[in-house]
N, C-alpha and C positions, 0 to 999 in steps of 0.2 A: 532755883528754877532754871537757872542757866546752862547748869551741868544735865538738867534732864532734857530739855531743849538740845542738848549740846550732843547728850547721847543719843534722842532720839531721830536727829539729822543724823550721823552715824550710824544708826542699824536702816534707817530709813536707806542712805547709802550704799550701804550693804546690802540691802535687799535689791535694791535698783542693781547693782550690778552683778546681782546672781541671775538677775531675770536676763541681764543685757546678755550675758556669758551663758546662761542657756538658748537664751534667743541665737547668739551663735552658733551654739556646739548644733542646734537645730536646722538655722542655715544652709551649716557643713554640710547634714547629713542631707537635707533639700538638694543641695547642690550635684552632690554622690549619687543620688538616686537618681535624678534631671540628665545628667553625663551618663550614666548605664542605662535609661529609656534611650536617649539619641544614640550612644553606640547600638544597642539591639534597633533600632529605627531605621538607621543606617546600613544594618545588616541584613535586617530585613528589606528593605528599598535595594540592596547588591542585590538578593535573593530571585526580585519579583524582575529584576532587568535580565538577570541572569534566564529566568523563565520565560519571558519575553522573548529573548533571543532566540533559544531554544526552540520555544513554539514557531518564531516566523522562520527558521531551518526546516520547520517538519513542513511548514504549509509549504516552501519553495519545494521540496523534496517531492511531497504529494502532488504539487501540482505539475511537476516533470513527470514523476510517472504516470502519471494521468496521461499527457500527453504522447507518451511512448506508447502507453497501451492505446490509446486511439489509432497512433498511424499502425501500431501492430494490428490493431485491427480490419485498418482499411485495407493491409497489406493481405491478410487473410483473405477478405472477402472477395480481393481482384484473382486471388489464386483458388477461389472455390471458383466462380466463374470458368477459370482456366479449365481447370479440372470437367466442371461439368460439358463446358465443349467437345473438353477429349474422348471424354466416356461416349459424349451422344457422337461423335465420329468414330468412334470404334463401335459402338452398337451398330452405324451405317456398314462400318465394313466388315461387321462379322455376318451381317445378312444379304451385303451384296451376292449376286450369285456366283462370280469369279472365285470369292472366300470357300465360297459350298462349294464348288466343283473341285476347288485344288484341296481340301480338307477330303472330300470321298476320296479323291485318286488317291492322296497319301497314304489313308488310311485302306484302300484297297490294296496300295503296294506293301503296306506294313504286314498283310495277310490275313487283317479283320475281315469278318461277317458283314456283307450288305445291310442285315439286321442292326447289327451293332453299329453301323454308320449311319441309319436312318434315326436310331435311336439319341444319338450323342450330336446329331447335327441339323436333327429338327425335322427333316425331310421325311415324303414318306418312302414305304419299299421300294415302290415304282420307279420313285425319281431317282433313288440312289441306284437303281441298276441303270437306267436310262445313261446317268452319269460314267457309269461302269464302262457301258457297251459304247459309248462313245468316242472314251478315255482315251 
């Protein structure tokens, strides 16, 4: 009985450290697969900081140009302004009467029709001879 005792601590043995030496080789591969999740973990976390950056570049960027186009636009608006002053003092002095007198004489010295001065300069016949004969 001693030698079957004897053998069966021995396979007993044996089997205990087939489990142990699997429970390693298992480990191992635990451990393989635990290091390639934290490298892509890692790589992924480089990725999302990477992204990060990125994004807060566009927000600075956007919000400069934002701010460009604002004063671009204020700058606009001061030069429409402008603009519309000029026009309404040129419309003053396109209908002052000095503007119509010296426009008929020009135009009478260039050898146009009183017609054709009354027509192009807003006046009527009357005035533009009036003009004429005073010239």
């Amino acid at each position: 009985m001693s030698t079957a005792l004897l053998v069966f601590f021995s396979i007993t043995e044996i089997a205990l450290l087939c489990i142990i030496v699997l429970f390693f080789v298992r480990l191992r591969k635990s451990e393989a697969l635990l290091s390639q999740v934290q490298a892509k973990q890692e790589e992924f976390i480089n990725r999302l900081h990477f992204n990060a950056q990125l994004e807060n570049q566009m927000v600075a960027t956007f919000e400069q140009r934002q701010s460009e186009l604002a004063e671009l636009n204020d700058q606009l608006e001061d030069r429409i302004k402008k603009l519309k002053k000029l026009m309404r003092q040129a419309d003053e002095y396109s209908k002052s009467p000095q503007f119509l007198r010296q426009i008929v004489l020009d135009g009478h010295r260039a050898g146009k029709s009183p017609a054709v001065l009354a027509r192009k300069s807003g006046l009527s016949l009357d005035e533009v001879e009036l003009i004429i004969g005073r010239g």
